[in-house]
C-alpha positions in Angstrom: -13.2 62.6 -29.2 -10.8 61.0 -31.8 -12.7 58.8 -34.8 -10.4 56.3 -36.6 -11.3 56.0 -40.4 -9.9 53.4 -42.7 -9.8 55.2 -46.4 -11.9 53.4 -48.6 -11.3 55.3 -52.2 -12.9 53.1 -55.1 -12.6 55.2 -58.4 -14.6 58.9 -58.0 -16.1 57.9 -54.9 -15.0 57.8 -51.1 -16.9 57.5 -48.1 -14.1 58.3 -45.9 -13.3 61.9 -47.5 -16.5 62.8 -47.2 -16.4 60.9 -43.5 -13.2 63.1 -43.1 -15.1 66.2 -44.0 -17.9 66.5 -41.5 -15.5 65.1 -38.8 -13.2 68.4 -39.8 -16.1 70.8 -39.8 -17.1 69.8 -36.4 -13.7 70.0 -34.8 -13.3 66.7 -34.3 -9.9 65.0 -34.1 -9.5 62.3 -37.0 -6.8 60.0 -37.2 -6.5 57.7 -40.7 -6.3 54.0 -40.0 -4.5 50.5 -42.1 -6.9 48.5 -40.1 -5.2 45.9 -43.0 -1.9 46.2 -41.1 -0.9 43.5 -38.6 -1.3 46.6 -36.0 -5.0 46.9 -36.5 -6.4 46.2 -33.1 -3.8 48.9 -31.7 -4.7 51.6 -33.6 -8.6 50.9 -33.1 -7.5 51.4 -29.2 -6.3 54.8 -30.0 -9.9 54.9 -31.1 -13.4 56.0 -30.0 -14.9 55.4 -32.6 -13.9 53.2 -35.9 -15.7 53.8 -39.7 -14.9 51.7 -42.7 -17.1 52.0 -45.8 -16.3 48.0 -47.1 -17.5 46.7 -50.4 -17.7 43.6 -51.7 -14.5 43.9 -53.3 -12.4 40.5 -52.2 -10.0 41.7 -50.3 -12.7 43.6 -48.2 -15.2 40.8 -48.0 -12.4 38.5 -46.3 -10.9 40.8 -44.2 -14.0 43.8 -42.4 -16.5 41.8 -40.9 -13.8 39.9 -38.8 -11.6 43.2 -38.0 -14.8 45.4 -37.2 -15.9 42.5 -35.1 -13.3 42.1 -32.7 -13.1 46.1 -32.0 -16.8 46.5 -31.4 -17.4 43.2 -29.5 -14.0 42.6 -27.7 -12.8 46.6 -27.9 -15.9 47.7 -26.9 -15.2 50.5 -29.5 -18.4 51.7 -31.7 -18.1 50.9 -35.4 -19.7 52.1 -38.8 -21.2 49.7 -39.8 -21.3 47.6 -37.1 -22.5 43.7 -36.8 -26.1 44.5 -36.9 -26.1 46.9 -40.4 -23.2 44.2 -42.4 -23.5 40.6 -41.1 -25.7 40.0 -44.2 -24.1 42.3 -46.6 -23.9 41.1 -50.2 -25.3 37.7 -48.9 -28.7 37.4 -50.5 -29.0 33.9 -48.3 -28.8 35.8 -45.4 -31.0 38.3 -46.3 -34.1 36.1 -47.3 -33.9 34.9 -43.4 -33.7 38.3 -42.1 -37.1 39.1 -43.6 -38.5 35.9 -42.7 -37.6 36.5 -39.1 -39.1 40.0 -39.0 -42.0 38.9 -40.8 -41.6 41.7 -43.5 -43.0 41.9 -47.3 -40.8 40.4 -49.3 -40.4 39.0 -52.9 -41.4 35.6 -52.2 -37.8 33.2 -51.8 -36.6 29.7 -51.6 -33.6 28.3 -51.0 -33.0 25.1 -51.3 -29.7 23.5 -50.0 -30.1 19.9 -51.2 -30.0 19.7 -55.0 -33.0 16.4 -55.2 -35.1 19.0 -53.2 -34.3 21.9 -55.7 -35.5 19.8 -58.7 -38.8 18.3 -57.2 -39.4 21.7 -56.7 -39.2 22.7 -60.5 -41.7 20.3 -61.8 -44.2 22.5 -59.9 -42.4 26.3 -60.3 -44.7 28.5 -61.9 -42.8 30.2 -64.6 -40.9 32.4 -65.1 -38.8 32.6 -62.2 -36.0 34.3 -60.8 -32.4 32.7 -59.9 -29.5 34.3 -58.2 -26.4 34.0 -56.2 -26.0 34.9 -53.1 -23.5 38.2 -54.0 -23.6 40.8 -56.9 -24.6 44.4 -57.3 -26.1 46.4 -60.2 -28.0 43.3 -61.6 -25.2 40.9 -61.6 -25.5 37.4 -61.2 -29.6 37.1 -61.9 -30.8 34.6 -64.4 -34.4 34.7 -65.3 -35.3 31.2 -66.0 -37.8 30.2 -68.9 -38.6 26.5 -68.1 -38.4 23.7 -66.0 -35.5 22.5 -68.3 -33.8 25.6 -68.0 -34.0 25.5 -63.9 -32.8 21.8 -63.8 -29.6 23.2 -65.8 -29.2 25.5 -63.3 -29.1 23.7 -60.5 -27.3 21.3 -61.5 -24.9 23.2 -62.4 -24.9 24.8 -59.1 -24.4 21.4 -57.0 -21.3 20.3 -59.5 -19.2 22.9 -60.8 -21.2 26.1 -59.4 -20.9 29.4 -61.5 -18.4 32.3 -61.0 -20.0 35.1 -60.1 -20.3 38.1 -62.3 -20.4 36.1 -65.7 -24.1 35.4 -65.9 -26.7 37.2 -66.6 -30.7 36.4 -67.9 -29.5 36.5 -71.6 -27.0 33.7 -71.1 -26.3 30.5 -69.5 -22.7 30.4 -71.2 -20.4 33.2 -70.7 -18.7 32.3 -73.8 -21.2 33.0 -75.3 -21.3 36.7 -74.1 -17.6 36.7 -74.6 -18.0 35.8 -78.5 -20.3 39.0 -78.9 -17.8 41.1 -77.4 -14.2 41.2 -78.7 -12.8 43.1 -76.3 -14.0 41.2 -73.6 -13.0 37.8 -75.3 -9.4 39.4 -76.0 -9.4 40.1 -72.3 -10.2 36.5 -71.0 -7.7 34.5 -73.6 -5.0 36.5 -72.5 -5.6 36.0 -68.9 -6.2 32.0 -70.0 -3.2 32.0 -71.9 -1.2 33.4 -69.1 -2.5 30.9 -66.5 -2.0 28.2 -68.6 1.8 29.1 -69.8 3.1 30.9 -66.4 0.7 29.6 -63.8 -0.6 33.6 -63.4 -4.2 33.9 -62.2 -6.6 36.9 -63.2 -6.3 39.6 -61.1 -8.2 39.6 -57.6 -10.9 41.7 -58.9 -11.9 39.8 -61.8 -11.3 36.4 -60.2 -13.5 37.2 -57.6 -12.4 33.8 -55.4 -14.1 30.7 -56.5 -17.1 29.9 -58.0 -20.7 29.5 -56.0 -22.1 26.0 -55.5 -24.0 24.3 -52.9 -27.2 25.9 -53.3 -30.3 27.0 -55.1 -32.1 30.5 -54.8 -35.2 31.3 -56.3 -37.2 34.2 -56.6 -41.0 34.9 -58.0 -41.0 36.8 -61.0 -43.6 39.9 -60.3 -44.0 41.2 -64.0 -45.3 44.6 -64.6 -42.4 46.6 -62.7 -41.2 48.9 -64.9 -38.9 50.9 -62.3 -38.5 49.6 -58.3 -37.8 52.7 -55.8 -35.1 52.9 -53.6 -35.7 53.9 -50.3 -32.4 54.6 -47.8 -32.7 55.1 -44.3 -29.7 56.3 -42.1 -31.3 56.9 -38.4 -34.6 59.0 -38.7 -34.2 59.8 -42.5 -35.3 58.2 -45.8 -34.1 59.2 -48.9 -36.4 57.5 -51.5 -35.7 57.7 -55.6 -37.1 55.6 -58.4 -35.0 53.6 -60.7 -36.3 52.7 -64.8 -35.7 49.4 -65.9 -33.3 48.9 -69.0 -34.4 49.0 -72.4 -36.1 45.3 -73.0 -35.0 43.9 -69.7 -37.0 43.4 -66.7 -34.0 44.8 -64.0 -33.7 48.3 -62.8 -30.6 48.1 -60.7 -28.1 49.5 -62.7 -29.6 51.1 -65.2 -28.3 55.0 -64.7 -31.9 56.0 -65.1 -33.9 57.4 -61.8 -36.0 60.2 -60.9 -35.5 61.9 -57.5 -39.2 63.6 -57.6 -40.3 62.6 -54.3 -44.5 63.2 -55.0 -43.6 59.8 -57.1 -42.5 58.2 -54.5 -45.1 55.9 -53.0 -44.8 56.6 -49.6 -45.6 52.9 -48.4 -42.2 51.7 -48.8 -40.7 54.9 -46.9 -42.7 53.5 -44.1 -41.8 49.5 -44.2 -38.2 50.5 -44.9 -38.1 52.7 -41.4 -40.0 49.8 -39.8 -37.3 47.2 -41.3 -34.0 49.6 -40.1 -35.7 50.0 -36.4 -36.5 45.9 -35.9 -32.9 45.1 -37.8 -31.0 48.5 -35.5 -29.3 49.2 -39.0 -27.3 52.2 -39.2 -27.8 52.7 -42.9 -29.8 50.6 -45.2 -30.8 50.7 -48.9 -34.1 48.9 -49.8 -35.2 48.0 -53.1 -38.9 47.7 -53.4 -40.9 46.6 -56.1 -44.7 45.6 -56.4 -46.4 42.4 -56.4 -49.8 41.0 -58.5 -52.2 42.9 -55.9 -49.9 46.5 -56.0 -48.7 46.3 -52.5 -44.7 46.9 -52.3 -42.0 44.3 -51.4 -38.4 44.1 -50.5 -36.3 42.8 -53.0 -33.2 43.1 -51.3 -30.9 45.2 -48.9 -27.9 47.0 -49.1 -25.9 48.7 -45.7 -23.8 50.7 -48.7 -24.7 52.6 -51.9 -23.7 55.3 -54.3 -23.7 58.0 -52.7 -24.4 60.9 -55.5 -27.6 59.2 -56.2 -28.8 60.1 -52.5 -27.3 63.2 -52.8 -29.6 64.0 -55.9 -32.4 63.7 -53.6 -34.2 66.8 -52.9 -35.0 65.8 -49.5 -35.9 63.3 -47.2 -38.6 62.1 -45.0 -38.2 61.6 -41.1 -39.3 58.9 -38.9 -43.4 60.2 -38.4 -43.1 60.1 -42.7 -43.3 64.1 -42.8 -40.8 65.8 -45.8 -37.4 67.8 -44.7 -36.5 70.0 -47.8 -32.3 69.9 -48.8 -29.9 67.9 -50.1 -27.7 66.2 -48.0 -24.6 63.7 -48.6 -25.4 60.5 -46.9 -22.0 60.4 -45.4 -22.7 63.5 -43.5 -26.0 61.5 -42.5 -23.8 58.7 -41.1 -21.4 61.0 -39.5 -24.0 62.6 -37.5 -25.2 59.9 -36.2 -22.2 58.5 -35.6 -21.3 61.1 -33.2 -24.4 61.3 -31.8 -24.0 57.9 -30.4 -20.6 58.3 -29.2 -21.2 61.4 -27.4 -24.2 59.4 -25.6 -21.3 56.5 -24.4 -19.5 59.3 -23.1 -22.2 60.9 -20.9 -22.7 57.2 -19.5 
């Protein structure tokens, strides 16, 4: 058995060492893949298997899903994550259909794609609500809004010009704004202004983040009272499930750096609509992010294939798939891994 693993190092973290380290412990032959090289497709054939932890970096969001595609549809060649677990990554849009079509609890959502249609809607909104774009992690790019005026900016906004992502937030509407309170920050953007406007140079790929988003309108109900939402992960048969504390004065979680791992807080409700969610969706790995509505009853917020994986590791534990606890920590990587191979040695007795 040889597994091909495309290196995914962003800062501290890596999937594909810790990939690299089960694979090694189990005698299994590794072989370290540029699936970003024109030779992609031929190394995947040297393959049996093909993992590449993706983010929604640019240069990743352009380039996986299409790669992965072609070697597990036209190769034939299991991948990590595969079609199922990533179509919808970082796609909000997409999500809010997925849980429509598997009739799950949910944050109530609408989208609207025609901008008249947004705006009738607003004279009726009960608010606050909720806006967002389609991408962003930790808390980026969510906007509670106050008032119908406030919404009719919005959208507006969001059939002209759009908004870039990762420069709004609920305390702003203008990033310049934000940029004035932080000198640093508005150092940072006049030089990079200054620099497209004298020598054509554009910020670099990570802060540019492609082009702004426009052409919709997403809307969310505002469910006050949450003062943490728990995150529950399941990879295969286990859930690893932690609580995460809103920020001080702020009605978001994600993000925050504050989360308890005691799992007798953990209500176990969501453990068991997140299993039911990954075994109607066939995802691989999935991060759910639960919070509760007026009558106390837990819904999905949104959905994540990827995650930080220390945060799972601080689990104590995990539940399996009949909701009964398995004591130990355990890297989610290794999770994947096992499953991985699992699968793969299953083809092979085909």
């Amino acid at each position: 058995m040889v597994i091909g693993i495309h290196p995914d190092k962003t800062g501290q973290e890596s999937y594909s060492d810790k990939f690299i380290e089960f694979f090694t412990q189990h005698n299994i032959e590794v072989k370290t893949l540029d699936l970003l090289s024109t030779s992609a497709i031929a190394q995947a054939k040297a393959c049996d298997g093909v993992l590449w932890r993706w983010l929604h970096r640019p240069t990743d969001k352009q380039s996986a899903k299409q790669i992965l595609n072609a070697i597990e549809f036209h190769l034939k060649i299991p991948v990590f994550p595969n079609s199922n677990t990533a179509w919808h990554y970082d796609n909000k849009l997409s999500q809010k259909y997925i849980f429509d079509a598997l009739q799950v609890s949910a944050i109530p959502t609408w989208i609207f794609w025609n901008k008249n249609e947004a705006l009738n809607w607003l004279h009726n909104a009960e608010y606050p609500i909720i806006f967002k774009l389609s991408g962003g992690a930790g808390s980026a790019n969510v906007i509670k809004i106050d008032n119908k005026e406030q919404g009719e900016k919005t959208v507006n906004k969001m059939f002209q010009c759009g908004f870039f992502p990762y420069t709004e937030n609920e305390f702003k509407h203008n990033s310049l704004n934000a940029w004035l309170r932080n000198p640093k920050v508005l150092k940072s953007r006049l030089k990079e202004a200054l620099l497209y406007f004298f020598k054509k140079e554009y910020p670099p790929l990570h802060k540019s983040w492609w082009k702004p988003e426009f052409g919709y309108a997403y809307f969310q109900k505002f469910l006050p009272n949450n003062k943490f939402d728990t995150r529950v992960t399941v990879i295969g048969k286990r859930a690893f499930a932690y609580r995460r504390f809103n920020r001080p004065d702020d009605f978001r979680a994600s993000g925050s750096g504050n989360f308890d791992v005691d799992p007798k807080q953990i209500d176990v409700r969501c453990i068991d609509l997140a299993f039911r969610v990954s075994r109607m969706g066939k995802f691989q790995s999935m991060a759910y992010d639960f919070i509760y509505d007026e009558d106390q009853n837990p819904v999905i917020g949104e959905m994540s294939y990827t995650f930080v994986d220390w945060m799972v590791e601080k689990c104590p534990g995990h539940w399996d798939n009949n909701l009964n606890w398995v004591e130990g920590n355990m890297w989610p990587e290794y999770a994947i891994a096992e499953d991985f191979v699992a699968e793969l040695r299953l083809m092979q007795k085909k």
